[in-house]
C-alpha positions in Angstrom: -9.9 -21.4 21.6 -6.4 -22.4 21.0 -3.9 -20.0 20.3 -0.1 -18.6 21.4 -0.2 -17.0 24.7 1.7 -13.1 24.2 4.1 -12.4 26.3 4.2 -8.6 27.9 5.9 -6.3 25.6 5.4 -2.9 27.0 4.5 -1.2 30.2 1.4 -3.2 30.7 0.6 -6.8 29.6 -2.9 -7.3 27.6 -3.6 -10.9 28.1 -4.4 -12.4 25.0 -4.1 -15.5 22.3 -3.2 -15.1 18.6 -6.9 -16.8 18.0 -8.0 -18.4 14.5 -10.2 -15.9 15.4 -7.8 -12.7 14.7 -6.0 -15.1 12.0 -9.1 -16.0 9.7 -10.2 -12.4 10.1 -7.0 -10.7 8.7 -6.7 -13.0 6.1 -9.9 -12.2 4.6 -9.5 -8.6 5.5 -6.1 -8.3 3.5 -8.1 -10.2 0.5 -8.3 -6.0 -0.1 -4.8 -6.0 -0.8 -5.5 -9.1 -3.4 -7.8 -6.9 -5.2 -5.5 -3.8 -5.2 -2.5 -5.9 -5.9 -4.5 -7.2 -9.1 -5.1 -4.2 -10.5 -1.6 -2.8 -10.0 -0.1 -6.0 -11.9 -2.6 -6.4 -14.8 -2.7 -3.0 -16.1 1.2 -3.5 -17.6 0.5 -6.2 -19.1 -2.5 -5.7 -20.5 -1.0 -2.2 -22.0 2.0 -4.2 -23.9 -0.6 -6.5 -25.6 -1.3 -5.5 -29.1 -4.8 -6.7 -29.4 -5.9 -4.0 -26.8 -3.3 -1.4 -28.3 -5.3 -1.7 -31.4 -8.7 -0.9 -30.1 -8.4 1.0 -27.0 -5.3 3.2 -28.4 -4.0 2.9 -32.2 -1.6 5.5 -32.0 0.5 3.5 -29.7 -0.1 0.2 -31.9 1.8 2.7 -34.5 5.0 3.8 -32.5 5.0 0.5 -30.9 5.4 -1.5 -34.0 7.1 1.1 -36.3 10.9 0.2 -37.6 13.8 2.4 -35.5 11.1 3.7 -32.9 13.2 5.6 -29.8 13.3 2.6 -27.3 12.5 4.5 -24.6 9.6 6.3 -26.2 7.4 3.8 -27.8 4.7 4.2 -25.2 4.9 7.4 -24.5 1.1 8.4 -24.3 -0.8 10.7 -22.1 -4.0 8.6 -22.7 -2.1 5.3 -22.2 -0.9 6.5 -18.5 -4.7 7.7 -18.0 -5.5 4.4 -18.3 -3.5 3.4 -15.7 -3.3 6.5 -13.8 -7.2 7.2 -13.2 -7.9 4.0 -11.1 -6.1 6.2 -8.1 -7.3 10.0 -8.9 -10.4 8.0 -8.0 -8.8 6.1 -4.8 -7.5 10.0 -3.8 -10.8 11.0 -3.7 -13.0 7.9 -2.4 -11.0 7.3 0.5 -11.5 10.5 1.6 -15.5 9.9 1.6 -13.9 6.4 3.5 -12.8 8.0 6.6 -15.6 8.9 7.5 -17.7 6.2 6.8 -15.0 3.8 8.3 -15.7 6.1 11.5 -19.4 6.2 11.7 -20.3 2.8 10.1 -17.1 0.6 10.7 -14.7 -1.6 9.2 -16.4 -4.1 7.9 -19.2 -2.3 6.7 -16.4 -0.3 5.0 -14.6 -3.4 3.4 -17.7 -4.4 2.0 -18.6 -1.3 0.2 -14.7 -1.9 -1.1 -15.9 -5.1 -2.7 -18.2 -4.0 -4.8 -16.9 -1.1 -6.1 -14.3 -3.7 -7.3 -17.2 -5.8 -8.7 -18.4 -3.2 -10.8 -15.2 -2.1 -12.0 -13.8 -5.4 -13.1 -17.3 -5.6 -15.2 -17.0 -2.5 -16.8 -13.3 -3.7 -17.9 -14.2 -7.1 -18.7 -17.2 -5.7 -21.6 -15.8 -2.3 -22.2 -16.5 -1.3 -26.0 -15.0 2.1 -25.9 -12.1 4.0 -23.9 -14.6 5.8 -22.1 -16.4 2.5 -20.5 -12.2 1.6 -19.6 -12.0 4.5 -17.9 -15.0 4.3 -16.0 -14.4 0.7 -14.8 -10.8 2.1 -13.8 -12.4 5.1 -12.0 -14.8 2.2 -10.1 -11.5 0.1 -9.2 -10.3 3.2 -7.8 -13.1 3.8 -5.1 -13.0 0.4 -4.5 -9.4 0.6 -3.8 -9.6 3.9 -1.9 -12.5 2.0 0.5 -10.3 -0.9 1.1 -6.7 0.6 2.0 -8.6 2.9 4.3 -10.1 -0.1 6.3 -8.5 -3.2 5.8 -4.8 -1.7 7.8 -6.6 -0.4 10.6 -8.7 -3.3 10.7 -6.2 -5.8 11.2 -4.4 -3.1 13.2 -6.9 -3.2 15.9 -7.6 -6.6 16.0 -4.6 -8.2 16.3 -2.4 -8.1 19.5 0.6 -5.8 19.9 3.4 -8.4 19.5 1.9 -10.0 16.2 0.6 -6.8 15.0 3.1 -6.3 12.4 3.5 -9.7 10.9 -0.4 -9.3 10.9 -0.7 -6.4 9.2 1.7 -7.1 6.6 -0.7 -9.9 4.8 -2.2 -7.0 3.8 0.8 -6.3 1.4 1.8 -10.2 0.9 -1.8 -10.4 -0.5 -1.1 -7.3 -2.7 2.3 -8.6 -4.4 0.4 -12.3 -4.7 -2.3 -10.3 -6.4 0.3 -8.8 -9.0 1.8 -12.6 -9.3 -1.4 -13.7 -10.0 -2.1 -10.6 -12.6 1.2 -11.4 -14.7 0.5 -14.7 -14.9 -2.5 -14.8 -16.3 -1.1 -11.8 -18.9 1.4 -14.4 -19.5 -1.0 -16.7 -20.8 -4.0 -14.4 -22.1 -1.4 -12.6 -24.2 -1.6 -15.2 -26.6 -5.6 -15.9 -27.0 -6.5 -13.4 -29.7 -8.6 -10.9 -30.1 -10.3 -11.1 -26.2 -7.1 -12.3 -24.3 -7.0 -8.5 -22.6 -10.8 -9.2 -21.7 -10.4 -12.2 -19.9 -7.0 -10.5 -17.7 -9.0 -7.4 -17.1 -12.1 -9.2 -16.2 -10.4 -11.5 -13.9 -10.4 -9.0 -11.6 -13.9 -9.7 -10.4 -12.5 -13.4 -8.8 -10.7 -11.4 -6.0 -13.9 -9.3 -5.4 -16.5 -11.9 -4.7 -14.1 -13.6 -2.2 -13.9 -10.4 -0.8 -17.2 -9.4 -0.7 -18.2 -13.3 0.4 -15.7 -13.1 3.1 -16.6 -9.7 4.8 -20.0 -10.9 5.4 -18.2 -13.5 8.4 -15.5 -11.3 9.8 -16.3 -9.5 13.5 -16.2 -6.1 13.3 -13.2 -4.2 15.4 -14.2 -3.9 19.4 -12.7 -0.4 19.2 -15.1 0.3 16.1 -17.8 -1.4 18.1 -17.0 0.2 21.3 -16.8 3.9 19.5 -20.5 3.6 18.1 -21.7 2.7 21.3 -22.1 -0.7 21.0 -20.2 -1.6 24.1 -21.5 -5.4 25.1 -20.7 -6.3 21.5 -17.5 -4.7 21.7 -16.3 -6.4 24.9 -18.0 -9.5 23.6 -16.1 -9.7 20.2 -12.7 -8.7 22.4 -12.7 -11.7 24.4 -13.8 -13.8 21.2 -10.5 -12.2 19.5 -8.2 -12.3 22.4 -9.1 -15.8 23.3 -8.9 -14.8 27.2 -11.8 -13.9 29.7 -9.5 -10.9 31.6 -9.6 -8.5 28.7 -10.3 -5.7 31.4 -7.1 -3.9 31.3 -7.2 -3.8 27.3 -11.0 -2.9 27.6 -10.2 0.2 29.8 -7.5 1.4 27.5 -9.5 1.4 24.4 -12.3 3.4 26.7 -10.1 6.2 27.7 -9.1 6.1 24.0 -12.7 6.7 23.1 -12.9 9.1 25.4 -10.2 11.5 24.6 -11.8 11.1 21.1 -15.1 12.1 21.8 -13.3 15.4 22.6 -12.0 16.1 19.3 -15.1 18.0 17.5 -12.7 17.9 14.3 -9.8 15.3 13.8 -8.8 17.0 10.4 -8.4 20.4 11.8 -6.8 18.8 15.0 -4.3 16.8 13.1 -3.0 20.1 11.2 -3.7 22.7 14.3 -2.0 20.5 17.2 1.4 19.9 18.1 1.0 16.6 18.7 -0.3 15.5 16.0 2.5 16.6 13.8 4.9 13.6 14.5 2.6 11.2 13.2 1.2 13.2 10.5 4.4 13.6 8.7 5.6 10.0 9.6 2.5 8.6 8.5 2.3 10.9 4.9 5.9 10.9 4.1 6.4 6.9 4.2 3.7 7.5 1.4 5.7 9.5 -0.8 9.0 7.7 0.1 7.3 3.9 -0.7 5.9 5.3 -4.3 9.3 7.6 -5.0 11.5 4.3 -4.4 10.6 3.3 -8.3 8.9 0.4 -7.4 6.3 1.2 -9.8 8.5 1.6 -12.8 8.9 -2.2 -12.2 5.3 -3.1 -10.8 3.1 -1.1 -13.2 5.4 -1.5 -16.2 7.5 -4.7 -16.2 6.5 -6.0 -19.9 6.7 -2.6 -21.2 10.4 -1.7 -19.4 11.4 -5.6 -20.6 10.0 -4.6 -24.1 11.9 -1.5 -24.1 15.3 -3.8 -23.2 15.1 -5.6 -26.2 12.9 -8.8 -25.0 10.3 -10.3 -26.7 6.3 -10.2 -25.8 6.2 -13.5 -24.1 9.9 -13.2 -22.7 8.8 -9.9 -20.6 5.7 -11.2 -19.5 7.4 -13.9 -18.2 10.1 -11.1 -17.1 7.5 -10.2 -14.6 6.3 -13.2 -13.2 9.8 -13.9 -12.3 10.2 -10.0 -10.5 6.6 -11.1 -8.9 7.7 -13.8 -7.2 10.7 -12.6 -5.7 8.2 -10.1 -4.5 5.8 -12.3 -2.4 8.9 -14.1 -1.6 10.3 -11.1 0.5 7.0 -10.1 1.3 7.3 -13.2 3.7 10.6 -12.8 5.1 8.9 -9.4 6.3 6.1 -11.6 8.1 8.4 -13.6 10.0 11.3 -10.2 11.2 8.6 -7.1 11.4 8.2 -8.1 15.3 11.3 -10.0 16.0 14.0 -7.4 14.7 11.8 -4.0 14.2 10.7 -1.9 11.4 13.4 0.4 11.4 16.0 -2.0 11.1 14.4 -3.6 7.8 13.9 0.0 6.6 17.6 1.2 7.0 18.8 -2.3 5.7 16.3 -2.1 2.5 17.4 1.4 1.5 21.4 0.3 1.2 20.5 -2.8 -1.2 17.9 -0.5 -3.2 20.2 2.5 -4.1 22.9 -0.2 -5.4 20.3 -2.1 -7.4 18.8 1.3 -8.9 22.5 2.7 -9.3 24.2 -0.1 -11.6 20.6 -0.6 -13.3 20.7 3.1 -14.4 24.8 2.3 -14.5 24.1 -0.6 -17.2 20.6 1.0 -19.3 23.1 3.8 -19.8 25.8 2.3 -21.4 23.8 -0.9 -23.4 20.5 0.5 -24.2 20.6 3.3 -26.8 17.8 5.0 -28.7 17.8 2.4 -31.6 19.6 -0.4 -30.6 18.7 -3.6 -29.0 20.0 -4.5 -25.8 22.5 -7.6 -25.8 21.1 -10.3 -23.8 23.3 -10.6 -21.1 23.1 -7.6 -20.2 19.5 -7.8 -20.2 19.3 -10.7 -17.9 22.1 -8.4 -15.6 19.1 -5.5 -15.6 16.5 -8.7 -14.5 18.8 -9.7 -11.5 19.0 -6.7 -10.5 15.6 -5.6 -10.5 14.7 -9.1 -8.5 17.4 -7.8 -5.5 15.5 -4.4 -5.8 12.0 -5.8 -5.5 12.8 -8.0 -2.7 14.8 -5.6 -0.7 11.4 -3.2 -1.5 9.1 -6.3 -0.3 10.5 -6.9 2.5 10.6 -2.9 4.1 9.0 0.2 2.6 6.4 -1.9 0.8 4.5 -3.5 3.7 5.8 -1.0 6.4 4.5 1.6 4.4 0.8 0.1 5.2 1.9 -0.7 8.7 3.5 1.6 9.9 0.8 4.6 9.5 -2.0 2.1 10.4 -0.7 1.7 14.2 0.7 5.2 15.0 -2.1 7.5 14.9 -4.2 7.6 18.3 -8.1 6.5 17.8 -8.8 10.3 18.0 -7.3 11.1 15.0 -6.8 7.4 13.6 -9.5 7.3 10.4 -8.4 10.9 9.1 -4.9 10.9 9.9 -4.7 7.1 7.9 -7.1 9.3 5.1 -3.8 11.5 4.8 -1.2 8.5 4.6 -4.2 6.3 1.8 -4.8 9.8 -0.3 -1.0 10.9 -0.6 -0.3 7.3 -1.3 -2.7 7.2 -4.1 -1.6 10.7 -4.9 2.3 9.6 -5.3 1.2 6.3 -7.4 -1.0 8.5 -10.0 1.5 10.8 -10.5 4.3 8.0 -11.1 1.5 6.1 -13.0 0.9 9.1 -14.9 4.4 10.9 -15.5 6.6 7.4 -16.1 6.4 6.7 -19.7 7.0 10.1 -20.6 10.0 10.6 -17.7 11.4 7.3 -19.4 11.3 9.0 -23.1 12.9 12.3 -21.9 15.3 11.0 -19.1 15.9 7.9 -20.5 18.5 5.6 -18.0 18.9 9.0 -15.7 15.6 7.8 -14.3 16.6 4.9 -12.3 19.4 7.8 -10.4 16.6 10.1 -10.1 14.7 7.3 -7.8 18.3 6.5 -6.2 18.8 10.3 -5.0 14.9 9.9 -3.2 16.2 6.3 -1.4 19.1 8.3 -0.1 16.6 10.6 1.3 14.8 8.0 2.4 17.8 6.2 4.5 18.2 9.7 6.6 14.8 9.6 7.3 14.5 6.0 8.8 18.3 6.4 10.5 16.8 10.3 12.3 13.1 10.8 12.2 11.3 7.5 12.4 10.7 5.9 16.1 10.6 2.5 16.5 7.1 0.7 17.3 7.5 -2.8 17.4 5.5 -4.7 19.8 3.8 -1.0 21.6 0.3 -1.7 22.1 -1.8 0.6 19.8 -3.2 3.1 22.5 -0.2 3.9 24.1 1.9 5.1 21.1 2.0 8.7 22.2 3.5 7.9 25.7 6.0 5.0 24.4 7.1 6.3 21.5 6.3 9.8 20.5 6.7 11.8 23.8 10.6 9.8 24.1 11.7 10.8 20.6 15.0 13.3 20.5 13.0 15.4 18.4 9.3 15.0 18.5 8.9 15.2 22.1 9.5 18.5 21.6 5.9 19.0 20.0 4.6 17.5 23.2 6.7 19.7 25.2 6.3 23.3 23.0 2.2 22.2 23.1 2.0 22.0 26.8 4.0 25.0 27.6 1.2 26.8 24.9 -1.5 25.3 27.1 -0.2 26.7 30.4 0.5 29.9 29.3 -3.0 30.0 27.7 -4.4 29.4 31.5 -2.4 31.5 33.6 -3.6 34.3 31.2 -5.6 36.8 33.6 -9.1 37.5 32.7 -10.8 40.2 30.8 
């Protein structure tokens, strides 16, 4: 099978190709991200057309419409954010149920099960009569979404080989922000087809979903999957498929003795929160979680029309807003394709953080001084807002967006891999419902001070990446713990405190 030969980046060399094999495979994988994307970019748009304000939430139709309404209040409703909000109470919850079926069943089986969830939810949207049948279809995205984020990172994370792993992983997110291009774009043009327009964008949804669920039916599941159930011929058989190379022994062996310091972990949920070692990637892997959702990307990716709106710009003009922010974004998301493994994660984080807090400063700098309760915002000014929040998005895609997949998806050791990636997916979802839920009504009573309030967490975020985060670029997945954890200034401590513990606890004399 043709493919690029990988060159040794660590302590040992796993021969291997990046196959069509791998390549085909993660693409249709990351279709996941599609879906989620999707869902993140149509609800905003969908929410700022009138024809669904009317039925679904008439109240809102009211403020929205009424002369000398507070600009920064005119959507200011707790059943509004539900709407958007409850697709990921229910990923919180599914994904949880995830982890465990992604370790007793697989990947794929759990990528499927992902799929239609999003089938049924994009049904339920596309026919809903009532607010209650919105919900439900939202709750029904939700699982789907909480399947798929759970699988679809560690799938590509242990298929592909350590030196592409990252730009790999990442069409995971380059799928999500095309999946919010494609969601504006279509608002753009359903806004306008009266009374059903809303239909059409919400049902849309189910496109994404049979690809998805049409696609998981050809991809191999993960040897390490394979290899963990027992399945151990098909495991080695689908490794040298995936590597492209006969002498797959050495990587074999490794993901063995992975396996079998697994088996010895009756309880990876208790062992993450119990054992030393586990802490470094616990609170690596949960806090890029909060820090990705507490950048303010979502003030942008959830609300666009409505923030546009708000600024003084017409329906069509912040719909169109949008699909300019959304492109920037799967722009980026490509320059992080092509650097993940060349220059390192880190090094895109630290990089990303200086050009946010600038964007988010002078946008909270110039909302502050143009934008008043009543007024409308003067056009350049407007268009100074846009720019900026296209330098914010891209510096966003191009770091904390898809690292924030990647990074927890390859750090966890196979032990504790499915629950410790269930903490990073659940306080991911966690952070996005409670900005999904809180950010109309933080925009009403905060007005402009909210763009400093997200500034103040991206300075945060910098000392972070600068002090606690370890590089992992190009470290094979199974030796994380020796390459990168046990040499960190700090966390090697954990290591070091845990086995001191352990040798105490056998040279205590017997009762």
């Amino acid at each position: 099978m043709p493919g690029i030969m990988v060159e040794s980046c660590s302590g040992k060399d796993f021969p291997a190709k990046l196959t069509s094999q791998v390549l085909v495979c993660s693409i249709i994988a990351a279709f996941g991200g599609l879906m989620f994307g999707y869902d993140i970019g149509i609800s905003g748009g969908v929410t700022s057309m009138d024809d669904f304000l009317e039925k679904f939430f008439p109240l809102v139709y009211v403020k929205k419409h009424r002369a000398r309404e507070d600009n920064y209040c005119k959507y200011d409703n707790k059943y509004l954010q539900l709407f958007t909000s409850s697709l990921y109470l229910a990923a919180i919850l599914s994904s949880f149920a995830a982890s465990f079926f992604c370790k007793l069943w697989g990947r794929k089986p759990t990528i499927q099960v992902a799929s239609i969830f999003f089938l049924v939810g994009a049904i339920l949207n596309a026919v809903a009569q009532n607010l209650g049948m919105l919900i439900a279809g939202r709750l029904c995205l939700g699982a789907g979404v909480g399947f798929g984020n759970q699988a679809v990172p560690l799938f590509i994370s242990e298929i592909a080989p350590a030196k592409y792993r990252g730009g790999l992983n990442i069409c995971f997110q380059l799928l999500i922000t095309i999946g919010i291009l494609i969601a504006n774009i279509i608002n753009y043009f359903t806004s306008n087809l009266h009374p059903y327009g809303w239909r059409i964008s919400l049902g849309g949804a189910a496109g994404p979903a049979v690809i998805l669920l049409l696609g998981s039916i050809l991809i191999s599941e993960t040897p390490t999957s394979l290899i963990e159930r027992g399945k151990i011929e098909k495991g080695l058989e689908v490794l040298r498929k995936i590597r492209g190379v006969d002498n797959v022994d050495k990587e074999y062996l490794e993901i063995l003795n992975a396996i079998e310091l697994a088996k010895q972990v009756k309880s990876p949920f208790r062992n993450l929160i119990t054992k030393r070692s586990s802490w470094p990637q616990l609170f690596c892997g949960t806090i890029l979680q909060i820090f990705q959702q507490f950048t303010g990307i979502n003030v942008v990716m959830f609300y666009a029309p409505v923030l546009f709106q708000t600024m003084g710009l017409g329906g069509d003009a912040s719909l169109l807003s949008a699909v300019v922010t959304d492109s920037i974004n799967v722009a980026a998301t490509l320059i992080a394709i092509f650097t993940v493994d060349r220059i390192g994660r880190r090094t895109l984080l630290i990089e990303a953080v200086i050009q946010m807090l600038i964007a988010q400063s002078v946008m909270g700098a110039t909302l502050a001084k143009h934008l008043k309760a009543t007024n409308v915002m003067p056009k350049h000014s407007a268009m100074v807002v846009l720019i900026l929040i296209c330098v914010f998005v891209s510096g966003f895609a191009w770091s904390w967006g898809p690292l924030g997949w990647l990074i927890p998806s390859e750090i966890f050791p196979l032990e504790t891999r499915s629950a410790g990636f269930f903490f990073a997916v659940s306080m991911n979802m966690l952070c996005t419902f409670l900005i999904a839920q809180t950010f109309l009504s933080m925009l009403c009573h905060m007005r402009s001070g909210i763009f400093f309030f997200f500034a103040a967490w991206i300075v945060v975020m910098g000392l972070f990446a600068i002090f606690l985060l370890p590089e992992t670029k190009g470290i094979p997945i199974d030796e994380m713990n020796e390459k990168v954890w046990k040499k960190h200034w700090l966390w090697k401590r954990c290591y070091k405190k845990e086995t001191e513990e352990n040798l105490e606890e056998k040279s205590l004399p017997l009762s």
